[in-house]
N, C-alpha and C positions, 0 to 999 in steps of 0.2 A: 503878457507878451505872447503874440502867434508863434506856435511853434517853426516856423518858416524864419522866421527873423528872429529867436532864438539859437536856431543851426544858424545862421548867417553871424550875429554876435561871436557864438562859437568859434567859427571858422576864422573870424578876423582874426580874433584871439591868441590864436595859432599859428600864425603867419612868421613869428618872430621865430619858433622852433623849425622851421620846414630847412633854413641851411645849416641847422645843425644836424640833420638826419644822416645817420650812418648805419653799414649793413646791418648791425644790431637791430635799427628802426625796420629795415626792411623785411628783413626775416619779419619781427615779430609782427607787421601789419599782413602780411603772408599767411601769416597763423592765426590771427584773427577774421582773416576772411576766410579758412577753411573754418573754424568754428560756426562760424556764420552758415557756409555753408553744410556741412556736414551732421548740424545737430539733426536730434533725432525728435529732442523736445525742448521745451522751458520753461521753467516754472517757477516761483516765489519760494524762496526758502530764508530760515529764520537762523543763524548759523553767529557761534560766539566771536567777537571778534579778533582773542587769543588764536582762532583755527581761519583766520583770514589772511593769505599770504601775497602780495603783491607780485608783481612778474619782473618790474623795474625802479628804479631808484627815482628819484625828483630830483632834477639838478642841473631844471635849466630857469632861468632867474623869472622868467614869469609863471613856471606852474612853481617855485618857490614861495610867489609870493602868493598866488592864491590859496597855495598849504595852508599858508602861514594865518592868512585871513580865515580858512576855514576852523582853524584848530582854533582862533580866539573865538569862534559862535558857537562852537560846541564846549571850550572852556565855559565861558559866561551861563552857559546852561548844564554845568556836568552834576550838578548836586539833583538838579529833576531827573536828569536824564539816567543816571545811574539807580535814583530811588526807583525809577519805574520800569527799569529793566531791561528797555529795550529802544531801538532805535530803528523804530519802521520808516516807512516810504515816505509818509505824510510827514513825519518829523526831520527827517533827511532833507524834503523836498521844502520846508520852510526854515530848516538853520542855512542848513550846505546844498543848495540849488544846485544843479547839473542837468544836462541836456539830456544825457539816460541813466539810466539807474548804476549801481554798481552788477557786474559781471564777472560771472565766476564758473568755473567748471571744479567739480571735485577729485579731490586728488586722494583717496585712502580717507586719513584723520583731518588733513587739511583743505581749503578751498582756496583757489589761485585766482587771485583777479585780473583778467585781463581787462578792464575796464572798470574805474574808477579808483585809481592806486592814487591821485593826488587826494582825495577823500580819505581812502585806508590811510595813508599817512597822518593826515590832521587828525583823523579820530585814536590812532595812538598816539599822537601827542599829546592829546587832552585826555586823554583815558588810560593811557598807558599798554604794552604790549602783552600783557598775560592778563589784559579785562576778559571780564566772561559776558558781558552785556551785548546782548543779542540784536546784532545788525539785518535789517531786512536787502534782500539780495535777487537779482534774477540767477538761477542756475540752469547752466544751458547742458541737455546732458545727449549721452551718445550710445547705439546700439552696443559699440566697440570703441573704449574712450582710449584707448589704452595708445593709440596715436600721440591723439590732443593732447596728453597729458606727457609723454614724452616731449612732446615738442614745445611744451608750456614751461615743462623742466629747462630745456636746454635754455630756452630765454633767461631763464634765470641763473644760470649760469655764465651766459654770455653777460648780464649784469653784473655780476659776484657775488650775486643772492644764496647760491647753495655751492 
């Protein structure tokens, strides 16, 4: 599939959540586009998926059910996928398909997804929340993170995440 018509599939997609967007959404699309803007670099990191922390919850009935879809391909695969340790790009991108990778800025011990938290989800379902099996990740990072990382906090707060 062209990536054009990908992002378009994507977007349709999405359509069903755009009136349930509340300031929580707004803020945190705010915050993603200063990450966006602001980083300094980016680059592939290999990170357990125990120390991978979502920003928001899933809890609107179609990214539910793609969860849900996701955590049965990475179930039906968990005995390989845990022998072999890891779950890079190329195995991501043929159980759990997505338009971009997962994204994460580093927080201390943890890493905070702002992109790709219906993914984090289904791979703790199938894996469980304190797996150590090493998730491949974009990490976008920052002269002075210390912003982003506040402000990636509060999201999650504004969730009831922390």
């Amino acid at each position: 599939m062209s990536p054009l018509r990908r992002w378009w599939t994507y977007l349709l997609s999405k359509r069903s959540e755009v009136a349930a967007l509340d300031y929580k959404d707004a803020y945190m699309a705010k915050v993603i586009v200063d990450i966006h803007r602001l980083r300094s670099d980016k680059a592939q990191a290999m990170v357990p998926l125990r120390a991978l922390h979502p920003i928001h919850g899933i809890d609107r009935e179609s990214a539910l059910q793609a969860t849900r879809a996701r955590a049965r391909a990475l179930s039906a695969r968990r005995e390989e996928l845990l022998a072999h340790g890891r779950l890079d790009l190329a195995a991501l991108n043929e159980i759990i398909p997505s338009v971009s990778q997962i994204k994460v800025v580093q927080d201390g011990e943890r890493w905070l997804a702002f992109e790709g938290n219906g993914r984090l989800y289904a791979m703790r379902e199938a894996f469980g929340e304190d797996c150590a099996l090493l998730v491949e990740v974009e990490q976008y990072r920052f002269a002075r993170p210390h912003k982003i990382q506040r402000r990636l906090r509060r999201i999650r707060r504004l969730n009831a995440l922390e």
